[in-house]
KEZA-44853 format. One line per 10 residues: number of its first residue (from 1); their letters; for each residue x negated, y negated, z of C-alpha. Coordinates in steps of 0.001 Angstrom, whole numbers, plus 500000, padded with zeros to 6 digits. Layout:
# KEZA-44853
NUM> a> X,Y,Z ~ ...
# end
This chain:
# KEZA-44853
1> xxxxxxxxxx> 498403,488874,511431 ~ 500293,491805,511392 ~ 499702,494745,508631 ~ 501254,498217,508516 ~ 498900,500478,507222 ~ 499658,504133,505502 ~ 497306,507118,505940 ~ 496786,509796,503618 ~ 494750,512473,504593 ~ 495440,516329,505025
11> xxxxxxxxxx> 492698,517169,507353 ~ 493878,516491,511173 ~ 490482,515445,512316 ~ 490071,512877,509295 ~ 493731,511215,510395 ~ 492292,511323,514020 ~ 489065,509564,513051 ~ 490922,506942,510770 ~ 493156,505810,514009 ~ 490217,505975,516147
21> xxxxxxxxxx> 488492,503642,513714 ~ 491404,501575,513458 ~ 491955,501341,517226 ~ 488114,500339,517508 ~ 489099,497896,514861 ~ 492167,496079,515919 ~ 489974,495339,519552 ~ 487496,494011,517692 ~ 489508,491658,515305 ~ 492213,490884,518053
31> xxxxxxxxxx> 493614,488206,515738 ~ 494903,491692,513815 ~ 498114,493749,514626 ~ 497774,496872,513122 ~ 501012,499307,513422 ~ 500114,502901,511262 ~ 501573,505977,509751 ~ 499967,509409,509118 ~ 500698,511308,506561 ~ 499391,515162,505313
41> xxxxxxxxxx> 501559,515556,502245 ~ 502111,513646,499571 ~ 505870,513621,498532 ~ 506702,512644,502538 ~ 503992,509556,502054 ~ 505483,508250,498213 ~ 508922,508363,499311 ~ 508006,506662,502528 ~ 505616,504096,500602 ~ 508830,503402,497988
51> xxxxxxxxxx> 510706,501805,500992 ~ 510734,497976,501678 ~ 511662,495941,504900 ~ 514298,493102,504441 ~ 512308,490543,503590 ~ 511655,492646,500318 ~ 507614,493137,500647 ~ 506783,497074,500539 ~ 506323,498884,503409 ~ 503009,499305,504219
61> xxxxxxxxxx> 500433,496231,503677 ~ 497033,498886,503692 ~ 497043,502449,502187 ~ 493984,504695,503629 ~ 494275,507542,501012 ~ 492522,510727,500647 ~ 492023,512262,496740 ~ 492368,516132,497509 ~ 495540,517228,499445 ~ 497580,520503,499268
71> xxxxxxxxxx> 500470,519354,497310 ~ 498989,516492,495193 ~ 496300,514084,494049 ~ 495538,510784,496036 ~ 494536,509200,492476 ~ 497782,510038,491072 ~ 500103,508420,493848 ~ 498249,505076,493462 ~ 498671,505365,489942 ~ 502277,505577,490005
81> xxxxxxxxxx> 502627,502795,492621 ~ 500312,500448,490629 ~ 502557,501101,487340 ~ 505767,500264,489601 ~ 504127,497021,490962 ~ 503211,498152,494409 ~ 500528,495194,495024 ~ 499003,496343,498349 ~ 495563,496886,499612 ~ 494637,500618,498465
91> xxxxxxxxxx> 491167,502220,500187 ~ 489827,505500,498850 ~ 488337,507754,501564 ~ 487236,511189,499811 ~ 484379,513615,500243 ~ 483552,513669,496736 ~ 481947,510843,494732 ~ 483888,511863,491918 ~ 486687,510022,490982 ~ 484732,506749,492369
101> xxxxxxxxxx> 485243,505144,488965 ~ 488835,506284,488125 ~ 489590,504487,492065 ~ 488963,500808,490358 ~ 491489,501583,487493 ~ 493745,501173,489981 ~ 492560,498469,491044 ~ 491462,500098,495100 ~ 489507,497749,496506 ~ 487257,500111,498520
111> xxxxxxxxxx> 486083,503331,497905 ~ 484587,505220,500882 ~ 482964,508597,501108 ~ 483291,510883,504256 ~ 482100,510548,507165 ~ 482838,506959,506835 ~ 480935,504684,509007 ~ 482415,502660,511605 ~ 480257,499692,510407 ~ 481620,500299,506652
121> xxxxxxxxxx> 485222,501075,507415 ~ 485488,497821,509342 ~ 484050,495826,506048 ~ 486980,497397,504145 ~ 489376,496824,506570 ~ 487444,492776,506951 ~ 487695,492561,502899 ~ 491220,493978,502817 ~ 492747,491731,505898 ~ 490989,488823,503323
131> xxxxxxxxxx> 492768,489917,500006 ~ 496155,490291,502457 ~ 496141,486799,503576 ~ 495597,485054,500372 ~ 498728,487320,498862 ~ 500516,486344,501683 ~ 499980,482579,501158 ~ 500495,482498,497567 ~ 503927,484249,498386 ~ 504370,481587,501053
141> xxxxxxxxxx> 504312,478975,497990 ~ 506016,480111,495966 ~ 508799,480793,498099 ~ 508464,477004,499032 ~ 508160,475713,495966 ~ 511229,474234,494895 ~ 513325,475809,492730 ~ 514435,474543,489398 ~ 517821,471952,489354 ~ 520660,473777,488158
151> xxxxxxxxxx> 523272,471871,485994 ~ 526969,471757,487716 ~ 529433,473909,486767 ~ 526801,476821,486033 ~ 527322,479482,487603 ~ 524296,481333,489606 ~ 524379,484921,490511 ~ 523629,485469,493828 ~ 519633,486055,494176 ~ 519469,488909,497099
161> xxxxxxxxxx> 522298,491061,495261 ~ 520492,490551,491659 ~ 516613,491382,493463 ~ 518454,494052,495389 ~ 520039,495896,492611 ~ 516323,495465,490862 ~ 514580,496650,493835 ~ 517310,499307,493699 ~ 516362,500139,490182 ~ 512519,500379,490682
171> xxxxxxxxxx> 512674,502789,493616 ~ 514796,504713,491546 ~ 512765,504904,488751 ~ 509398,505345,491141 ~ 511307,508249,492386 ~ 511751,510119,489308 ~ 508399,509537,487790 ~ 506913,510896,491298 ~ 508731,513721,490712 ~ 508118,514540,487107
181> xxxx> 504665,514277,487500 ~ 504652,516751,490898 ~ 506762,519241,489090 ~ 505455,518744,485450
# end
């Protein structure tokens, strides 16, 4: 499987020791293809996060995200992709215990304090390669499934120029709510 996977983290050594762990990782679960990003400040990462590939599934499968950066807050990013519908795999890796709680409101489904462990960054990665594949084949199905008749004569708007002009819409709208809550 193949899974593009977003880091957030302003310290140089943390981004070093994130690849390194997900170097050590990919060798050890050859079955995965891992291709990541690195990121130190937060408006490059959203606007890079609101993109999506032509097959229409966000960019990145994973996001690795620090809480604490320079120009933002970790916590708030997710929240504003989880309000737009970004449905990836999010993974908290702070040095503070605090916002631990506040992590599962948005639904992350790991929260790891630094240093991170090889042993327990590889469980995350394990439990988030898991949640990946069963969103993967429930997209498969429904994709598959077939789709409802359509009475002659009716008149169907064409389905990639109506999803792209929503798509279209919600990056727009991710966009400006980014950026009213950097600036305000």
């Amino acid at each position: 499987m193949f899974y593009r996977i977003a880091i957030l983290d302003d310290d140089a050594d943390a981004l070093r020791r994130i690849e390194e762990m997900l170097s050590a990782y990919s060798a050890a679960r050859p079955a995965y293809e891992l291709e990541t990003v690195c990121f130190t400040q937060t408006g490059a990462f959203m606007e890079s996060v609101y993109q999506t590939g032509s097959d229409g599934w966000w960019t990145f499968d994973i996001l690795l995200m620090d809480i604490y950066l320079p120009d933002g807050n970790g916590m708030d990013c997710a929240q504003t992709l989880r309000e737009n519908g970004y449905e990836g795999i999010i993974i908290f890796q702070s040095s503070s215990a605090e916002h631990a709680v506040e992590a599962y409101q948005v639904d992350a489904k790991q929260y790891l304090l630094k240093p991170v462990s090889q042993e327990r960054f590889f469980a995350a990665m394990d439990r988030a390669a898991e949640e990946l594949e069963k969103c993967r084949k429930k997209r498969g199905a429904q994709e598959t499934a077939e789709p409802g008749v359509q009475p002659a004569g009716d008149s169907v708007p064409d389905q990639a120029h109506t999803y792209g002009h929503s798509f279209r819409f919600l990056i727009d709208t991710l966009r400006t709510k980014w950026n009213s809550r950097k600036n305000g």
